[in-house]
VMD Tcl script that draws the C-alpha trace (Angstrom):
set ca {
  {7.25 5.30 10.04}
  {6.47 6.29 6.54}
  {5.49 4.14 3.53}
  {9.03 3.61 2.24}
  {10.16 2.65 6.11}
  {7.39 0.03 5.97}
  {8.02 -1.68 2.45}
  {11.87 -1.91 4.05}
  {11.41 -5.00 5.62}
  {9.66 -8.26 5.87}
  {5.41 -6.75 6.24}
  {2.52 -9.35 6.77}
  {0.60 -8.16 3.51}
  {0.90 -11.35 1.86}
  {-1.23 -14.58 3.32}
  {1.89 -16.69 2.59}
  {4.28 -17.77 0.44}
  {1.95 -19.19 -1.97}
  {-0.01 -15.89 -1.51}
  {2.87 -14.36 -2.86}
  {3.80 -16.77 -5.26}
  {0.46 -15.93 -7.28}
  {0.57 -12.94 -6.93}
  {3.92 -12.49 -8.60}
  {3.12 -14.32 -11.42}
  {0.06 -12.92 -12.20}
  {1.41 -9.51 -12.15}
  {4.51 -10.98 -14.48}
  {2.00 -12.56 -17.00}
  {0.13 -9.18 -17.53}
  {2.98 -7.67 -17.90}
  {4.36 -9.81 -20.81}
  {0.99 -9.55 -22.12}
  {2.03 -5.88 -22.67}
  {5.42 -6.47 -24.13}
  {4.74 -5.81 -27.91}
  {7.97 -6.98 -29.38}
  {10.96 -9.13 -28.43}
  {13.17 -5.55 -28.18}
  {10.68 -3.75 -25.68}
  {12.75 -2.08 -22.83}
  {10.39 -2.21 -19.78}
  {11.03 -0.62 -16.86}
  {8.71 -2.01 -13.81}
  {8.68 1.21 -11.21}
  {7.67 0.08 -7.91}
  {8.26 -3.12 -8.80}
  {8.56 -5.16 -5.35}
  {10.18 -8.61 -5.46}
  {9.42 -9.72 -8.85}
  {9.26 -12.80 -7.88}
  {9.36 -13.91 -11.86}
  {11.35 -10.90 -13.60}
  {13.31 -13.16 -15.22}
  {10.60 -14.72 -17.35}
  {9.76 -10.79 -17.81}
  {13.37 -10.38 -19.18}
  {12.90 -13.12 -21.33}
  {10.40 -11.82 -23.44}
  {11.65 -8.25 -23.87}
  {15.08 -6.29 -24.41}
  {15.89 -4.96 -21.41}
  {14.14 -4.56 -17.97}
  {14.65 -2.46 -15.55}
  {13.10 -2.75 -11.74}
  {12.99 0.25 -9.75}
  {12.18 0.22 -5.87}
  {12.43 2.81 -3.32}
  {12.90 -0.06 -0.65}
  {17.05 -0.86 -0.18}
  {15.56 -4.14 1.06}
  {14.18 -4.97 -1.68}
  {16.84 -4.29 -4.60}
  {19.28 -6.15 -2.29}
  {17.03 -8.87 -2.81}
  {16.09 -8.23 -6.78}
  {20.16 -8.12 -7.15}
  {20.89 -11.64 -5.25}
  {18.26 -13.59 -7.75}
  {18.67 -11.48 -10.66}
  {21.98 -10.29 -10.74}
  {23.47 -12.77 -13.21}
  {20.71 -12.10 -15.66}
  {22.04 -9.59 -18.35}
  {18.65 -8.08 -19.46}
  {17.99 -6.86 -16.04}
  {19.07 -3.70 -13.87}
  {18.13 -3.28 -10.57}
  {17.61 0.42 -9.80}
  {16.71 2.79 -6.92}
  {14.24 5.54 -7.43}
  {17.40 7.95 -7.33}
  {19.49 6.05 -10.20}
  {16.65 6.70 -12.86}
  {17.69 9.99 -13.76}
  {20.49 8.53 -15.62}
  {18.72 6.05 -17.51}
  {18.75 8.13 -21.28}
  {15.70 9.93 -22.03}
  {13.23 8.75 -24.92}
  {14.68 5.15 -24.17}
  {11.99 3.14 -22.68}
  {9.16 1.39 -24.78}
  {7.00 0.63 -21.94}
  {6.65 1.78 -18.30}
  {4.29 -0.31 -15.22}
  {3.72 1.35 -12.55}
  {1.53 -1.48 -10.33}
  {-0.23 -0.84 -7.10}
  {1.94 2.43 -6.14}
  {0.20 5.76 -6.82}
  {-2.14 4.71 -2.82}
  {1.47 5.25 -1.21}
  {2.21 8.55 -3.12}
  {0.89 12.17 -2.43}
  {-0.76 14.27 -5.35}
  {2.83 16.35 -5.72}
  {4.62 13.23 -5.10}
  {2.94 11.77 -8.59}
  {3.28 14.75 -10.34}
  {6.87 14.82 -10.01}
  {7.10 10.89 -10.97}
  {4.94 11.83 -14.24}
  {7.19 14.39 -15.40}
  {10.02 11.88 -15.34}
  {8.36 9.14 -16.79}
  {7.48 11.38 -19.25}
  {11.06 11.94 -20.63}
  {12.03 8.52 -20.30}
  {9.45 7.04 -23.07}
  {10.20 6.98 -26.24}
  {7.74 9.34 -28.26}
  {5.58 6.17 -29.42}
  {5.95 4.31 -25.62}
  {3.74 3.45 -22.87}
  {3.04 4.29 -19.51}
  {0.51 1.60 -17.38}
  {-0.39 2.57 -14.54}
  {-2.41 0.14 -12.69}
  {-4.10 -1.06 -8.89}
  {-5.08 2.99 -8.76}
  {-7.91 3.09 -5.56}
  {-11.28 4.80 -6.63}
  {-12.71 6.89 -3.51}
  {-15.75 4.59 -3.63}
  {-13.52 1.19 -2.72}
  {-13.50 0.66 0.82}
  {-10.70 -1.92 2.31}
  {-13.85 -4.74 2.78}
  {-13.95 -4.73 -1.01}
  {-10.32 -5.76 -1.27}
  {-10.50 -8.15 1.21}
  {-13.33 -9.11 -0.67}
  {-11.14 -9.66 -3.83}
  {-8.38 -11.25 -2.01}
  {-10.53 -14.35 -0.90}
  {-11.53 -14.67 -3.90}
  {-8.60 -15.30 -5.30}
  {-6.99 -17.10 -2.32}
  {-10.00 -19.18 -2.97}
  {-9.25 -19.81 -6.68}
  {-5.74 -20.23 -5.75}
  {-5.71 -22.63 -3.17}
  {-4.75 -20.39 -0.15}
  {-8.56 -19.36 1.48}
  {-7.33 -19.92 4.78}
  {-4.02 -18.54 4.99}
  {-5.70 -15.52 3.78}
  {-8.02 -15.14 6.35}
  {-5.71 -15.66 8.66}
  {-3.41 -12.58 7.07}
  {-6.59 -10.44 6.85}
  {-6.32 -10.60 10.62}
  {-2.60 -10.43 10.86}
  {-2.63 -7.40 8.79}
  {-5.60 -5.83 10.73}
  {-3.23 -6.26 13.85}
  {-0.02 -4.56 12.19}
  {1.44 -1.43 11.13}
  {0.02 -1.68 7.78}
  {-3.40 -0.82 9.61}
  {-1.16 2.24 11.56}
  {-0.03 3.44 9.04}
  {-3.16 3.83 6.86}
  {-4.93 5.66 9.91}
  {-2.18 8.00 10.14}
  {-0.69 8.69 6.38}
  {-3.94 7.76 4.62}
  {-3.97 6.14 0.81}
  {-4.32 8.28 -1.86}
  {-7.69 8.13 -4.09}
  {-8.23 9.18 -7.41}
  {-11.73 8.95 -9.66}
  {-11.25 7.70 -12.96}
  {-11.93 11.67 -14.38}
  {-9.26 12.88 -11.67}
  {-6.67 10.55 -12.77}
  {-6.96 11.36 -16.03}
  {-7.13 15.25 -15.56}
  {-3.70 14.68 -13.41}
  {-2.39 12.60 -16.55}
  {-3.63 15.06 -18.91}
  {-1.64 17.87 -17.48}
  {1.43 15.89 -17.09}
  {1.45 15.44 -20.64}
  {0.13 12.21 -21.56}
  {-2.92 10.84 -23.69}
  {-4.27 8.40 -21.56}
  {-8.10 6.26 -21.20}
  {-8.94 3.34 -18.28}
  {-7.97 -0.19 -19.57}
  {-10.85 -2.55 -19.32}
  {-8.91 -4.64 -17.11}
  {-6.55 -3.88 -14.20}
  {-3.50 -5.29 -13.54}
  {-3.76 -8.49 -10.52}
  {-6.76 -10.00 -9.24}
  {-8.53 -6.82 -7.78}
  {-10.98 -5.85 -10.24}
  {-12.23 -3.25 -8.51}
  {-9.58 -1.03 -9.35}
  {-8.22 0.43 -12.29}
  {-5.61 0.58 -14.49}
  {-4.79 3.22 -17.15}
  {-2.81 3.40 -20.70}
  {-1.58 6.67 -21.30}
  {1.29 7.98 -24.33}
  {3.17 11.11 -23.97}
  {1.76 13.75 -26.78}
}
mol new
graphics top color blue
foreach p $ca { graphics top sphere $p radius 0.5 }
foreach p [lrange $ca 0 end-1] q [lrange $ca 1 end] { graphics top cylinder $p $q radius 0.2 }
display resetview
């Protein structure tokens, strides 16, 4: 099993439903809080259930979500189908979205499940899909120095502030017992230093620097800004 095999179905990463829930909308709020004017075309890469895309779509032109998982998109089309503003994609279809057409790009909590060459080869087609004055957020990057205590760490700290403290200690054990925990041994989660991720942005042609804040509740990691030049 690979990581796209594993995001294919129903995984034990969230506590719960409420779990989820928050997270959702927390990710959907920063994003709006990124959307600069009511004609933005966003596409959310990686974007896994979007639980509140449409409030997303309401505050920008056009959204796209893109996910590698067939699961998922079957999912994203049965609640968002009917919504005009939104296009469900797979990694495959973005080719043919127009290059130069997208004002803003969020890539959340991916680049662990990717390899180095994998990104590269993402970058390069984000790249031609901005616009010449768009944006590219790529956030929930993994320094080397977080170890998976500090995210469970973050994660009761939010299910505490969200209500949820014991559902998520009982999915810390859940996922401790699952293929999530496999899978990690075997395939490993990619790292990147805050100078490394630049470098690898720097020679995929963007301008980029760390945001002060990262995307979610885990502020351990980091999120970057970065403009093709």
């Amino acid at each position: 099993m690979n990581w796209r095999d594993y995001w294919n179905q129903d995984t034990p990463i969230y506590a719960g439903e409420r779990h989820k829930l928050l997270h959702y909308r927390l990710i959907a709020n920063d994003i709006i809080d990124l959307i600069i004017s009511p004609e933005t075309r966003v596409l959310d890469y990686g974007c896994g259930e979007a639980l509140f895309a449409d409030r997303v779509a309401a505050q920008c032109g056009a959204l796209y979500l893109c996910d590698a998982a067939p699961l998922v998109r079957d999912r994203l089309r049965e609640k968002f189908g009917a919504n005009g503003k939104i296009t469900v994609l797979s990694p495959e279809d973005l080719p043919a979205v127009p290059d130069g057409s997208l004002d803003l790009i969020v890539v959340n909590s991916l680049l662990q499940y990717l390899s180095l060459d994998e990104l590269r080869s993402v970058l390069k087609l984000w790249h031609a899909k901005l616009k010449e004055d768009g944006r590219l957020i790529i956030a929930d990057v993994i320094p080397p120095n977080v170890s998976p205590l500090v995210d469970a760490q973050a994660l009761l700290s939010f299910a505490w502030k969200g209500g949820f403290l014991k559902a998520a200690l009982a999915g810390l054990v859940r996922t401790a017992l699952s293929d999530y925990r496999k899978i990690r041994e075997e395939i490993g989660l990619s790292h990147y230093s805050q100078t490394d991720m630049l470098d690898v942005l720097r020679d995929a042609g963007f301008a980029a620097a760390r945001r002060e804040r990262n995307l979610g509740h885990n502020q351990a990691r980091m999120t970057f800004i970065a403009r093709p030049v």
